[in-house]
N, C-alpha and C positions, 0 to 999 in steps of 0.2 A: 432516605434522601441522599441522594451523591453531589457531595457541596466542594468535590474537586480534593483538594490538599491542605491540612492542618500544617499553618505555619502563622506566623506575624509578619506585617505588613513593614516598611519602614518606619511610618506614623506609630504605627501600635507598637515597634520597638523603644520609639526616641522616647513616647508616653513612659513607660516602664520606666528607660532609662533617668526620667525627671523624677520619679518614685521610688527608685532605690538610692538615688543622692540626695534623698529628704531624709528617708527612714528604712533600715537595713538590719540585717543581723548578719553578718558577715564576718569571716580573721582578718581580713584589715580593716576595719570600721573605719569607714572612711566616709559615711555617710555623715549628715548635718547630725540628726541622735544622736550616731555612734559617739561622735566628737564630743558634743554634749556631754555624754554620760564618761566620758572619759576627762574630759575637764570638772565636772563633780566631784570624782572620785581625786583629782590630785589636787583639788582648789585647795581644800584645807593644809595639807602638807606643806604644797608651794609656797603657802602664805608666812606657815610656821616657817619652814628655809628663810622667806626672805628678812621675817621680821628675827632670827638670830645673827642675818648677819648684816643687817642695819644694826641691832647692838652691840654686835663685835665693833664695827666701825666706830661704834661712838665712844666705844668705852677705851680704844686706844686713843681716837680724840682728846679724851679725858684725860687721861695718861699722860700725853706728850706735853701737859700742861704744867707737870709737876713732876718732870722728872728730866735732869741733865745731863753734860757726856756723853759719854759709849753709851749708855743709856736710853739714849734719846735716838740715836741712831737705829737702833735695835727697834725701839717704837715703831719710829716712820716708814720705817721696813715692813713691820706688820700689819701696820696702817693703809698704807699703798696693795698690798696684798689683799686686805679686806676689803678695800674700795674698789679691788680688780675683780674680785671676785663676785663683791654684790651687784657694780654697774654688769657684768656676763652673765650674772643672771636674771637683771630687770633688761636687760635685752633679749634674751632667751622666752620669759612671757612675752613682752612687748612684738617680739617676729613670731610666736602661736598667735596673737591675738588678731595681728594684721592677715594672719594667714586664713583664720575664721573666719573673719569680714570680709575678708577678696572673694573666699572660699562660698559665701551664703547669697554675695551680692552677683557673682557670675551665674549663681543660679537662678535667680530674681531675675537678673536680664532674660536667660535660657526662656523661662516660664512665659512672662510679657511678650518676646518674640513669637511664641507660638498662638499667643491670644490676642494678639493686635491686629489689627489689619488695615486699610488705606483709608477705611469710613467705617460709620457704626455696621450696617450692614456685613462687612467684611467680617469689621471685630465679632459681632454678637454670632457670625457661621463658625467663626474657628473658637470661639468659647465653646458652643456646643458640642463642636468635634471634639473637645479635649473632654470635656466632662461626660460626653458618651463614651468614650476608649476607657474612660475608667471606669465605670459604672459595667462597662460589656466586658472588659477585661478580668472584674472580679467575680470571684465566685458567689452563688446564689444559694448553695446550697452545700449541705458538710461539714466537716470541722474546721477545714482554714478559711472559714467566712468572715471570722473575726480578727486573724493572724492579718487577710491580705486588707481588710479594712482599717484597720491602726495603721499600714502601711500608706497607703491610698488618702485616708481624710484630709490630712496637711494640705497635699494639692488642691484638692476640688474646695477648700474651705477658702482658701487664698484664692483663687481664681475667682469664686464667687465673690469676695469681698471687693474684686476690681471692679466685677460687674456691677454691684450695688452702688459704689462710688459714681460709678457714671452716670446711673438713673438718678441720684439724689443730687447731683450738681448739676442735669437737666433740669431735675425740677424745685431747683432751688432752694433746695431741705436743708444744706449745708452752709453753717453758722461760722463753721473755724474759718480764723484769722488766716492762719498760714495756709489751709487748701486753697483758699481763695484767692489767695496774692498772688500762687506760684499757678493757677488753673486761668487768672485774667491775665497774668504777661507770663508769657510762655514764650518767650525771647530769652533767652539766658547769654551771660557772656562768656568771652572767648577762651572755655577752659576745655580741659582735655579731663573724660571720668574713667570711670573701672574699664578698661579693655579699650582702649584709644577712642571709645563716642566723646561727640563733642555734649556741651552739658547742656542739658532740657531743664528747666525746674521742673513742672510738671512731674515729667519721667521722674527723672533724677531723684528730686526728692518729695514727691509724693505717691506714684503708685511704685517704687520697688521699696520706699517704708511699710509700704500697708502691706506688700508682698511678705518683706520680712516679718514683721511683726504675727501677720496671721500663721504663719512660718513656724514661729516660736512661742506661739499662745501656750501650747502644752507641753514646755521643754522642760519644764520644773521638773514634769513627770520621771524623771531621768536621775533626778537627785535621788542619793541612798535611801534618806529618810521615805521620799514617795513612793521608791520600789518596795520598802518593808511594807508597807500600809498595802501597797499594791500584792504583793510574794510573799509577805507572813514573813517573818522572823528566819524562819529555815528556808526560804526562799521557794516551798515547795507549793504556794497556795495559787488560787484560778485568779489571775490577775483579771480575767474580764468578770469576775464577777459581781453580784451585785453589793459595794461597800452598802453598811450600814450607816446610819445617822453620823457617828460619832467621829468615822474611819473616810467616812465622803468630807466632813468638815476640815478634819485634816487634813487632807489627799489636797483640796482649793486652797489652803492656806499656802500648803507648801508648795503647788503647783505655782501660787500667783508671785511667792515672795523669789522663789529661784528663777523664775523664767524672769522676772524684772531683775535678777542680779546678774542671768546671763547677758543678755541683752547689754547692760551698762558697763559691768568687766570682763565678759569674756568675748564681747563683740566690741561695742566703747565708739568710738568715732576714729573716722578715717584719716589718716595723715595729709598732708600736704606735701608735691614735691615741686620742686618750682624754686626760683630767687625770687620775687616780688614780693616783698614787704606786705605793699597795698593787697595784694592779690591773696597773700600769707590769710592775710586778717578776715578779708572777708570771707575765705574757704573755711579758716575756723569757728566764725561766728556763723558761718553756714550748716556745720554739719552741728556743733551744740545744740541750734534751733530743729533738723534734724532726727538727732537723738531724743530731745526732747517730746516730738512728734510721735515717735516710737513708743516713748514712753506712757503719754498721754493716752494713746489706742490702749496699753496694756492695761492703766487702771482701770480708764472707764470701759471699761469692755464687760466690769465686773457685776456693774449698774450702769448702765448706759443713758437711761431716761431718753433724753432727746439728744444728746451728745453725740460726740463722733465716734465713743466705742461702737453706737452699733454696727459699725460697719466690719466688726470682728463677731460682735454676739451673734446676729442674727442669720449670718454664715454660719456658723458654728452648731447653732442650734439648728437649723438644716440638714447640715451635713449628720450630724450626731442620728439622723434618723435615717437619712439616703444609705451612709455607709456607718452602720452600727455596730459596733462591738460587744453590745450585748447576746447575750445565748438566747433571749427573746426575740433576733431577729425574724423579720419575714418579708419577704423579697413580696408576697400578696399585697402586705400591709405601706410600702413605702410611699404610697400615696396618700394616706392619713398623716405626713409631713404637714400638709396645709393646717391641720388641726390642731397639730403640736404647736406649728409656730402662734396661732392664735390665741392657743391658751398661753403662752408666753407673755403674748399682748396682755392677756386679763389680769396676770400676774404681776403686771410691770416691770416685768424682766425686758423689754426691749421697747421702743417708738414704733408703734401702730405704722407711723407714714412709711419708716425705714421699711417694716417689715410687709405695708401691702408691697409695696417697692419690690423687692427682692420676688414677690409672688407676681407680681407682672413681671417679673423678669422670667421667670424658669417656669411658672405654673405648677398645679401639685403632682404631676407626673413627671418624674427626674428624668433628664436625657439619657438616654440607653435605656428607657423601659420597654417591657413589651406589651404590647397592647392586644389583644383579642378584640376584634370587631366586628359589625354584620353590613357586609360591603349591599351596597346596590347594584341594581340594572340597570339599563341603559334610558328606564324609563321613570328612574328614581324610587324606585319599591323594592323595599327588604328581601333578600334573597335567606333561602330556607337554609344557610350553612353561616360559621365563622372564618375568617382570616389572619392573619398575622400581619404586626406594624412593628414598628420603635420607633418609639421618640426621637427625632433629630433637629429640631429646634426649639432657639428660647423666643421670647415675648408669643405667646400664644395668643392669642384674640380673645379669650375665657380664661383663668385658673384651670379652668374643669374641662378645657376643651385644647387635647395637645396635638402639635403638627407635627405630622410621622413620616416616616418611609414603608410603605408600602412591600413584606416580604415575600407572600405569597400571592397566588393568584388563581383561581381554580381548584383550590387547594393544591395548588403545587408550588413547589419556591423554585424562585427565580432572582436573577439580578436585574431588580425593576427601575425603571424609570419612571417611579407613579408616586408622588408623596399624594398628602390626605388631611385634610382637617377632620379630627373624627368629633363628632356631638355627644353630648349624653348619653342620650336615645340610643343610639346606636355602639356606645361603649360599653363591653361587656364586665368592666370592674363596677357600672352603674346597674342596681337592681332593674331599672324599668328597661334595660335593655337584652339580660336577662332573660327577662318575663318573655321576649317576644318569643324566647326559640324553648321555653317550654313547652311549646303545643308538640313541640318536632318530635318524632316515636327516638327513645332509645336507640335503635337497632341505627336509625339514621346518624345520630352522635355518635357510637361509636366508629363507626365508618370514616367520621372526619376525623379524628383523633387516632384511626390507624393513616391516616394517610400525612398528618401533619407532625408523628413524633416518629422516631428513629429507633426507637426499641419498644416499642410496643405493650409485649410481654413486660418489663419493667415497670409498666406506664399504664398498664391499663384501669388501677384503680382512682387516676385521677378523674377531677370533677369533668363531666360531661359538658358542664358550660361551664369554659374556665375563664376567672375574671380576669387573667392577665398569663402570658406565656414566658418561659425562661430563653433567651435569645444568647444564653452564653457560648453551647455550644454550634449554632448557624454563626456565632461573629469569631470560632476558635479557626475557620476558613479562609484563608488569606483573600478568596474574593469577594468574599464579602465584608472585609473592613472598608471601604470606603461607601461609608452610606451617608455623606454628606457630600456629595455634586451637587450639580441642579438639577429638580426634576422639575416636571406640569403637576403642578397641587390641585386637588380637587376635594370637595368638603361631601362628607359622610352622614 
């Protein structure tokens, strides 16, 4: 197939680039982790520094107390020096920590701006554009499937978590005090926030908290102790692979206890710049309630019941399965999501409402899947071959029934203008749709499967009726990344 020029689009760069200043491995680490793991590794030190020389300080306090003359001079010399010393260094955290909360909240904005739109309609096209770019952007197959997925989850978990917010405050599922005040008056007064916007509550401080917070669910991970448990002792062990009982117990512990100490001191609440007193007071009783906010998501997130963590878990446990870091991946299987999240339900690991919620929102085919189907005639009768789709919207009319873009056509690809409701029946990951093209000879399968893959020879021991196609390398085409316009939909 001649799909033009392998390159990224501007969308699919800016995508990336929201993904490498989450999670990176880079010599400047300059990513949200990198920072993370580098504030880990000096908290304990830093701490030791500062609490020597608060003692130094105190103990020439002491000193000057009981002692006269030249003496005394000598003291307050030391003292001044120690006082000089320790306020340049609780300045010195104090401007890392403001730098890390500028640093996470500009990103917060970045994200929101590309998922919002002028109505739900708008919002709910540019959510799926973002969570298809990632989903098309990762690999499906190989050894860095699980590298570029620990990369990637952060986002798509956080964006999903917006989205759930919003169906559960349409439909009124949502109990908290504070979402509520700040989601009924959405008037804020006349301040000025991160990057000269003027202040939303809403925005402000409810969806770029949730941003954050889903952000940092698994920043703990980052801590020494988490990476042993994760790298073994010598550092040499398969960090994705599967902990045991005792080594996964630790892993949550330490995960839930550092990612709530990063969040409180190495992020902490935002300053105030400004003269007003009145204005003083109320920005910091604002962001403590805030923080607090933050806070709240991280516990309950851990048991959610009916609470407001779910709006972290049940993204989480989603994602955990869309983009998997496990070596059991399978790009066949990431439709069996719906199942997972439900046995979750039976567990009581998550709210039943939250999580149909999230499933009318995205359906159990992830955005950027691909679909294999068996297209119609013009008289409504199953035609004797398969086609290719992907997924490019959320609220689906079914779970089981996802709305696509249309990539082939005649078995040939094109840059179509045709989206598609596809049915069961007619979905080739559903056995009864399957069945139909079992009668088809061989000889005729393989025919469509030389004309629908790109290396053939490579390919040719796959399934004859395949339940679902890999779309990584038609979306590595720069003309074909924009598979979210508008098309004429039509139902399968």
């Amino acid at each position: 197939m001649n799909l033009g020029k392998i390159a990224k689009s501007s969308y699919s760069k800016a995508v990336q680039t929201l993904i490498h200043k989450i999670y990176d491995q880079t010599e400047v680490q300059d990513s949200l982790y990198e920072q993370a793991l580098l504030y880990f590794l000096d908290a304990d030190k830093l701490q030791q520094q500062q609490r020597a020389a608060e003692q130094e300080a105190f103990l020439y306090r002491e000193r000057l107390q009981q002692v006269t003359g030249s003496d005394q001079a000598k003291i307050e010399q030391r003292l001044q020096q120690a006082e000089k010393s320790l306020t340049s260094m609780q300045q010195g955290v104090e401007e890392l920590r403001n730098a890390r909360l500028s640093q996470l909240k500009e990103l917060c904005y970045s994200i929101l701006e590309m998922v919002e739109g002028a109505d739900a309609d708008e919002t709910n096209a540019l959510t799926a554009k973002l969570l298809g770019s990632i989903q098309l952007l990762s690999p499906t197959e190989g050894k860095q499937v699980a590298r570029s997925n620990q990369k990637s989850k952060h986002l798509y978990k956080a964006v999903l978590a917006l989205r759930l917010l919003d169906r559960l405050l349409l439909d009124q599922q949502i109990t908290n005090s504070y979402v509520l005040k700040r989601y009924q008056h959405n008037e804020g007064k006349e301040l000025e926030v991160t990057g000269g916007r003027s202040y939303q509550p809403f925005r402000d401080d409810v969806q770029i908290p949730l941003l954050m917070a889903a952000l940092i669910q698994d920043i703990g991970q980052q801590h020494p102790d988490a990476q042993r448990i994760l790298r073994g002792e010598d550092g040499n062990q398969d960090e994705f692979r599967v902990l045991d009982n005792p080594e996964r117990l630790a892993m949550l512990q330490t995960n839930y206890k550092e990612s709530l100490k990063f969040l409180t001191q190495a992020l902490g609440k935002d300053r105030y710049i400004g003269n007003s007193k009145d204005e003083r007071d109320w920005f910091e009783r604002n962001e403590q309630e805030k923080l607090g906010f933050m806070v709240t998501l991280l516990k309950n997130s851990i048991k959610p019941e009916q609470g407001i963590g779910n709006l972290l878990k049940i993204p989480q446990i989603y994602t955990s399965v869309v983009l998997s870091t496990k070596h059991n991946y399978s790009y066949e299987s990431l439709p069996k999501v719906g199942l997972v999240v439900d046995k979750a339900v039976e567990k009581g690991m998550c709210s039943k409402a939250a999580a149909d919620a999230l499933m009318q929102i995205t359906g159990i085919f992830p955005q950027g899947y691909g679909i294999t189907f068996i297209p119609k005639d013009s008289d409504r009768q199953d035609l004797d071959r398969y086609e290719y789709a992907i997924v490019t919207a959320l609220y689906p009319p079914h779970p089981n029934v996802p709305v696509c873009r249309m990539v082939t056509r005649n078995l040939s690809y094109q840059i179509s203008t045709m989206g598609c409701t596809i049915r069961v029946e007619n979905n080739l990951f559903f056995p009864q749709a399957r069945k139909k093209l079992e009668k088809i000879k061989p000889e005729r399968l393989k025919e469509i499967l030389m004309k629908l893959v790109s290396n053939y020879e490579e390919r040719k021991d796959m399934d004859l009726i395949p339940r679902c196609w890999h779309p990584e390398e038609y979306f590595s085409y720069a003309r074909n990344q924009n598979l979210w316009n508008k098309v004429i939909n039509q139902q399968l």
